[in-house]
C-alpha positions in Angstrom: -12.6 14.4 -54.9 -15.4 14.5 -57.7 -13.9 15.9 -61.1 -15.2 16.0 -64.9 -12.5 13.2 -65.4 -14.5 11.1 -63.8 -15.7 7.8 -65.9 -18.0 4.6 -64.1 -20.5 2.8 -66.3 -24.1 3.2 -65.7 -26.5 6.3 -65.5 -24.3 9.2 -64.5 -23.8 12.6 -65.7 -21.0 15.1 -65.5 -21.5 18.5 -65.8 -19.2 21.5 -64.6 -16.9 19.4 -62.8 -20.5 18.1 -60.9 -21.2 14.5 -60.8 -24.8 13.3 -60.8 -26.8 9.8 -60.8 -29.9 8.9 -62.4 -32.8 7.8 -59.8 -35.7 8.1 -61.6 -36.5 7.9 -65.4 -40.4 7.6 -65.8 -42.0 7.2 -69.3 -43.2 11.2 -69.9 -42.2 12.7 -67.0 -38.9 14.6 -66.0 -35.5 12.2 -64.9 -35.3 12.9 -61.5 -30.9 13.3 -60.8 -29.3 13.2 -57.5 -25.6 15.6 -57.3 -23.4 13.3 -55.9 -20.8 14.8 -53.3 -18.1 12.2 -52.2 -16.7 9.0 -53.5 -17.8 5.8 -51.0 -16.2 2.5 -51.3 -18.3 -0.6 -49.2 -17.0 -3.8 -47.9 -18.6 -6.8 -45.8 -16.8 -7.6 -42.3 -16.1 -12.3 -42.7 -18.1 -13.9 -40.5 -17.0 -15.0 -37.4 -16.1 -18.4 -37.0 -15.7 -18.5 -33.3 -18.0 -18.5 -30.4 -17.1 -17.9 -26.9 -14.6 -15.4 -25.1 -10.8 -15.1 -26.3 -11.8 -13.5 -29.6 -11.8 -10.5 -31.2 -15.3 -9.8 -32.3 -15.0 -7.0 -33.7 -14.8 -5.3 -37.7 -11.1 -6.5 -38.7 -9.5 -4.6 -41.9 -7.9 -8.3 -42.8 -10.5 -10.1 -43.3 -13.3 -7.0 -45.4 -14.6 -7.9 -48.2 -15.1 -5.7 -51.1 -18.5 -4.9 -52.3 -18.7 -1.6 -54.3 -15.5 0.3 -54.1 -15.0 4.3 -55.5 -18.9 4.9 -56.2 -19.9 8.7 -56.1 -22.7 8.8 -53.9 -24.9 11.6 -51.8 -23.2 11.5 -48.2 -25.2 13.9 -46.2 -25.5 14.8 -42.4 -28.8 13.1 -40.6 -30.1 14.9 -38.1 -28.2 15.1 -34.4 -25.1 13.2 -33.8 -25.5 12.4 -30.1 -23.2 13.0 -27.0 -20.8 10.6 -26.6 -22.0 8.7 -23.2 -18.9 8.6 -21.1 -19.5 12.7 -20.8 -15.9 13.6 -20.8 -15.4 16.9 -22.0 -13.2 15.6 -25.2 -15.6 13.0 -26.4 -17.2 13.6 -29.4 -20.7 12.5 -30.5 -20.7 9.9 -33.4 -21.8 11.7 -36.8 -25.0 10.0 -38.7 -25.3 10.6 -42.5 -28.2 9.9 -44.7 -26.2 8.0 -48.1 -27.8 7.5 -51.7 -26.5 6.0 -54.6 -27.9 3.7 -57.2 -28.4 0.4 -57.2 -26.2 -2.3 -58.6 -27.3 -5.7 -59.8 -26.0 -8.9 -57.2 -24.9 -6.2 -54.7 -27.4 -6.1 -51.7 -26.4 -3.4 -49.0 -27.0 -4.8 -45.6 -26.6 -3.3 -41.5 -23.2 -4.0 -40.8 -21.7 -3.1 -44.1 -18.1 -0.3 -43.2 -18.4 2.4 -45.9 -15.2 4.4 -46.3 -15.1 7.8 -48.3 -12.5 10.3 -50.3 -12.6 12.3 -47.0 -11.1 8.8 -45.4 -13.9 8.7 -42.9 -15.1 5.4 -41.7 -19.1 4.8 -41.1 -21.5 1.4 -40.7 -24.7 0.7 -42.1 -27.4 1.3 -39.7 -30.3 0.6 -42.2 -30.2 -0.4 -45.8 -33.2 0.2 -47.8 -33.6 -0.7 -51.5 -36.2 1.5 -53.5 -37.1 2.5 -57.0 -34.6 5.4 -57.0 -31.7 3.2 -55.6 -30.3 2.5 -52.2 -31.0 4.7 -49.2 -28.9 4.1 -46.4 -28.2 5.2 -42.7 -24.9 5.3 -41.8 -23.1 5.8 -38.7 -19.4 7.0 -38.1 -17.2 4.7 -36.8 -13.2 4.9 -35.8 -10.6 4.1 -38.9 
């Protein structure tokens, strides 16, 4: 979890134990902060290299590659998560969360992209988008 200990480069504060990131820091107008609640870590699945049935298409933990790892970062829920479609009474609906953190120079977010967090809960990208306050993502929970 998030403590005052807490030490990464770049525009954060700590304050109280709270961890914040700098979005916004206009010429004569108030530094807009976003309180960060979890620690994310992002990695890129490899590409696959074969076409055709016999494979395993799938995300494989082997073969991630590291993109930003142990970045505090806004995770919060996004709207509905929706029923799981085989309707059996102990399925449970995927959760969607709405993720900001800064921006990072050479590191461009992408669909497809696992996210991991302290909580050790697994997500994808669903949309990337880069703005002037940093990346807004969609993310979508997936199975460790």
């Amino acid at each position: 979890m998030l403590d005052s200990a807490y030490t990464r480069p770049g525009d954060y504060l700590v304050q109280g134990g709270k961890i914040w990131f700098i979005a916004s820091q206009p010429r004569l107008l108030p530094v807009l902060c976003v309180q960060t609640n979890r620690v994310v870590t992002f990695s890129r699945p490899a590409t696959q290299d074969r076409i055709g049935p016999g494979g395993y298409a799938g995300i494989q933990r082997a073969t991630l590659r590291p993109l930003l790892t142990d970045w505090p970062a806004s995770v919060l829920a996004a709207g509905a998560a929706r029923g799981a479609p085989a309707h059996l009474p102990a399925d449970l609906p995927a959760a969607h969360w709405a993720v900001l953190l800064p921006a990072w120079p050479g590191i461009c977010l992408q669909p497809g992209d696992r996210m991991t967090d302290d909580l050790n809960r697994a997500a994808i990208v669903t949309s990337a988008e880069l703005s002037d306050l940093g990346w807004r993502l969609s993310v979508r929970e997936a199975s460790s």
